[in-house]
Every structure is written in structure tokens, then in C-alpha cells.
Residue frames as qw, qx, qy, qz and C-alpha x, y, z in Angstrom:
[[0.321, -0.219, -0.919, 0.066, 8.28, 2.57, -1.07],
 [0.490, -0.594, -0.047, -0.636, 4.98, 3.54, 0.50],
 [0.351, -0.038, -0.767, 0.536, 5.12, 2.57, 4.05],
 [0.082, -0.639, -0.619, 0.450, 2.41, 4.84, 6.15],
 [0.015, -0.974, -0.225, -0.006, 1.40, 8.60, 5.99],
 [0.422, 0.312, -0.212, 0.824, 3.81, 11.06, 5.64],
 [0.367, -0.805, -0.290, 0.364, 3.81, 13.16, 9.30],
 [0.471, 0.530, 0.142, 0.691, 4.96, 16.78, 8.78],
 [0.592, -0.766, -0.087, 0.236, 5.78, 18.00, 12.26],
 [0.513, -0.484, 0.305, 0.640, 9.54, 18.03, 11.73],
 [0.643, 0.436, 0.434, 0.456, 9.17, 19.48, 8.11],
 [0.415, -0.285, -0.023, 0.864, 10.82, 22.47, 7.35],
 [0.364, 0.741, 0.232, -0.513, 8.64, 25.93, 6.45],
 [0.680, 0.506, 0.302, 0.436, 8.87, 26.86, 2.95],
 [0.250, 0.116, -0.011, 0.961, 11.05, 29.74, 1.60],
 [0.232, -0.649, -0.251, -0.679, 8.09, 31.96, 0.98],
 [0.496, -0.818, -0.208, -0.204, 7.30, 31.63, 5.05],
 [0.615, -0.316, -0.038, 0.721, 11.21, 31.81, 6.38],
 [0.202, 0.198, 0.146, 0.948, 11.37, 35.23, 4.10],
 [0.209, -0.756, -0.358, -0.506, 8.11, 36.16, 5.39],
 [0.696, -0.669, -0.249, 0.084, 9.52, 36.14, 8.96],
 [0.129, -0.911, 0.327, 0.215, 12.58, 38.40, 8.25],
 [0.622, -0.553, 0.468, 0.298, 15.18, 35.95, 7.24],
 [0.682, 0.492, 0.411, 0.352, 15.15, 36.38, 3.34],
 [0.439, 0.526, 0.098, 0.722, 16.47, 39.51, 1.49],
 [0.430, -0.095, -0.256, 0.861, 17.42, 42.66, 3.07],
 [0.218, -0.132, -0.110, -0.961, 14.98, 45.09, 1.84],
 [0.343, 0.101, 0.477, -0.802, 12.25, 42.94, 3.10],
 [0.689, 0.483, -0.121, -0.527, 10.16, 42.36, -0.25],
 [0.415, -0.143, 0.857, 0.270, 10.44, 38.88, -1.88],
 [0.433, 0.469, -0.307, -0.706, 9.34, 38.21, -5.31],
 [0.864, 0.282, 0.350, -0.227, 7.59, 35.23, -7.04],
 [0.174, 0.586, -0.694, -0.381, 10.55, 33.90, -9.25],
 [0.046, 0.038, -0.998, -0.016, 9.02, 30.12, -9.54],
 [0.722, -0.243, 0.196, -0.618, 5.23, 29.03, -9.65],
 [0.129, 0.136, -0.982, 0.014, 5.66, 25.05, -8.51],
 [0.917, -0.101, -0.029, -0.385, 2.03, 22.38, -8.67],
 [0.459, -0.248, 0.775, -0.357, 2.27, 19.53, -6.40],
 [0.371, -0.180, -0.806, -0.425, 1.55, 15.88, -8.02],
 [0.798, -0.398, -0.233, -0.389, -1.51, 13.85, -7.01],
 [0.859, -0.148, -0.459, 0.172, 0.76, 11.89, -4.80],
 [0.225, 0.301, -0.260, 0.890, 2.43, 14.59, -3.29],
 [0.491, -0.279, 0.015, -0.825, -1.15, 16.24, -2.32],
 [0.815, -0.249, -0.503, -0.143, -2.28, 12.57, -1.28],
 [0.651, 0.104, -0.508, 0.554, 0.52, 12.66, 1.48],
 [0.119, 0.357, -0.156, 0.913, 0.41, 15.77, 2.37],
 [0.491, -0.443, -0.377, -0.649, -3.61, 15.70, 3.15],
 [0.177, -0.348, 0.747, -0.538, -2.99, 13.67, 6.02],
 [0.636, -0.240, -0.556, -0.478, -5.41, 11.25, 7.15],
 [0.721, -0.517, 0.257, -0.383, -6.93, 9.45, 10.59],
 [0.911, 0.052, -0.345, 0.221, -5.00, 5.76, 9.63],
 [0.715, -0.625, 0.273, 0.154, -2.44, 4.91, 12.35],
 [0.440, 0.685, -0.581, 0.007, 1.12, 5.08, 10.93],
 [0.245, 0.466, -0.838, 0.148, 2.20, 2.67, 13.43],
 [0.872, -0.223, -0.361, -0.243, 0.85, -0.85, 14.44],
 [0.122, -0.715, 0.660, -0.194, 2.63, -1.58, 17.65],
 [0.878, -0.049, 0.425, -0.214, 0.84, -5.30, 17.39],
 [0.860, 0.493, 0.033, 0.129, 1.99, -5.94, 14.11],
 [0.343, 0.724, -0.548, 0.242, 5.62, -5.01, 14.87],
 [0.554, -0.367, 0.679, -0.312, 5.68, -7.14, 18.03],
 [0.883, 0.097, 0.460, 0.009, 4.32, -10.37, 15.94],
 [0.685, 0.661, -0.259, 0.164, 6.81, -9.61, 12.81],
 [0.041, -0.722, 0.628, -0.287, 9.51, -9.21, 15.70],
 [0.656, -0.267, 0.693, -0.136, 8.78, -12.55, 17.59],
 [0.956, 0.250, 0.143, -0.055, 8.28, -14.40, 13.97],
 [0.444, 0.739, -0.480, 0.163, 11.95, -13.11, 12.95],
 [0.347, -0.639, 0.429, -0.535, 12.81, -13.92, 16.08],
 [0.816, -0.145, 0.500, -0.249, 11.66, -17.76, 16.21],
 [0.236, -0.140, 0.853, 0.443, 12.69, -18.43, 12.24],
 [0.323, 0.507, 0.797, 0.058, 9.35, -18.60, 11.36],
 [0.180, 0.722, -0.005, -0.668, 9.22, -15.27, 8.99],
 [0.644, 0.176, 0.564, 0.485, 8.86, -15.76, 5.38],
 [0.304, 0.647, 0.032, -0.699, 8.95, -12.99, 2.74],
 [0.585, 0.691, 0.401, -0.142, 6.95, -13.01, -0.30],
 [0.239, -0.387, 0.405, 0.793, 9.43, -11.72, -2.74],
 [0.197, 0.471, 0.829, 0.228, 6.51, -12.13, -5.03],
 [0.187, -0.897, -0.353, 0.188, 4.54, -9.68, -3.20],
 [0.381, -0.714, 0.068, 0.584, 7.15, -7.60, -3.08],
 [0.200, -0.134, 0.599, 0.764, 8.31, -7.17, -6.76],
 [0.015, 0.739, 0.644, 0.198, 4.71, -6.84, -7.51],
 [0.171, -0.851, -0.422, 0.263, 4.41, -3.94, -5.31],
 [0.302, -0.427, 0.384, 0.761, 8.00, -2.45, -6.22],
 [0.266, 0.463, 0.838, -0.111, 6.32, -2.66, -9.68],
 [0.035, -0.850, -0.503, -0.153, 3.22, -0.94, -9.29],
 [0.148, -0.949, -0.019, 0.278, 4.63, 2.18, -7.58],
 [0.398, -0.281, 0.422, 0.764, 7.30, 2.31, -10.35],
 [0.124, 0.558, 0.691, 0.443, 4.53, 2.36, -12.73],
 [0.277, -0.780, -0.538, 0.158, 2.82, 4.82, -10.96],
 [0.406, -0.674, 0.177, 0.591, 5.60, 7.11, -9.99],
 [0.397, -0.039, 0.625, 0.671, 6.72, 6.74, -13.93],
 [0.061, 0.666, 0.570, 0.478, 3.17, 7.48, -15.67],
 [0.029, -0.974, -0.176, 0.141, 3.01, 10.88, -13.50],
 [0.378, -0.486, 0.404, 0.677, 6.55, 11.90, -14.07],
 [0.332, 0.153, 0.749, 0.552, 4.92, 11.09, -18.01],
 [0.055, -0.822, -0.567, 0.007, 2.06, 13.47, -17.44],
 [0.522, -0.533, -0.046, 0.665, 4.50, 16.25, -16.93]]
């Protein structure tokens, strides 16, 4: 489900930079045993961007509408979207 940006503060280094900093193999030297490409959606994430991930207005008026009874969800919407990013997620996995 796509919810916001992906933040990548807490994200863990790759191998290649944990073995560059001592804690891979013994002798020091690390070898290229894998070459790995990143989809488009991957690289979309990654890129970052200026959008706000979080709307503190829009959680405050989804909280008070749950809150009064007066939320409805679209399951429409929603199986639409579920969907599209299955489609999506499928036709690059098909590009492979």
C-alpha cells in the first residue's frame, strides 16, 4: 500500500558499507559476488522528495470523524487502488 515517502534515517547500511568499516571478512578484502538493479519504484522511494509524509490536520479531522460516527470508507476507492498497485507491482515483477 503506498501511504507517503519512504524516510531512510533508521535504514540499515548495506553490506558493501558494514564490510567497508571492518566488520566483514577477516582479511579485509570483500569481493563483488552479486550485481543487484533497483526497480523504478524502488528508485522512486528512495529519491526522496519535499511532500510532507505527515498531515497532522488531516489526521485530527479523520480522528474526530471516527470519533463522532460520521466516517465512511469508500471500499470502492479502495479496491480500485488495491488494484492498480497490484497491477503495477505485477507488470514490473513481468519486466524482469
Amino acid at each position: 500500500m503506498k501511504i507517503g515517502q519512504l524516510d531512510n534515517k533508521g535504514v540499515t547500511p548495506a553490506v558493501s558499507e558494514r564490510r567497508a568499516s571492518g566488520t566483514g571478512n577477516a582479511g579485509g578484502k570483500t569481493e563483488a559476488s552479486a550485481q543487484v538493479e533497483l526497480s523504478a519504484t524502488v528508485s522512486q522511494l528512495t529519491a526522496g522528495s519535499t511532500e510532507s509524509v505527515f498531515d497532522a490536520d488531516k489526521v485530527k479531522r479523520i480522528s474526530d470523524a471516527i470519533r463522532d460516527g460520521k466516517f465512511e470508507v469508500n471500499a470502492d476507492a479502495i479496491a480500485d487502488k488495491l488494484i492498480s498497485n497490484a497491477r503495477e507491482l505485477l507488470g514490473s515483477v513481468g519486466k524482469s
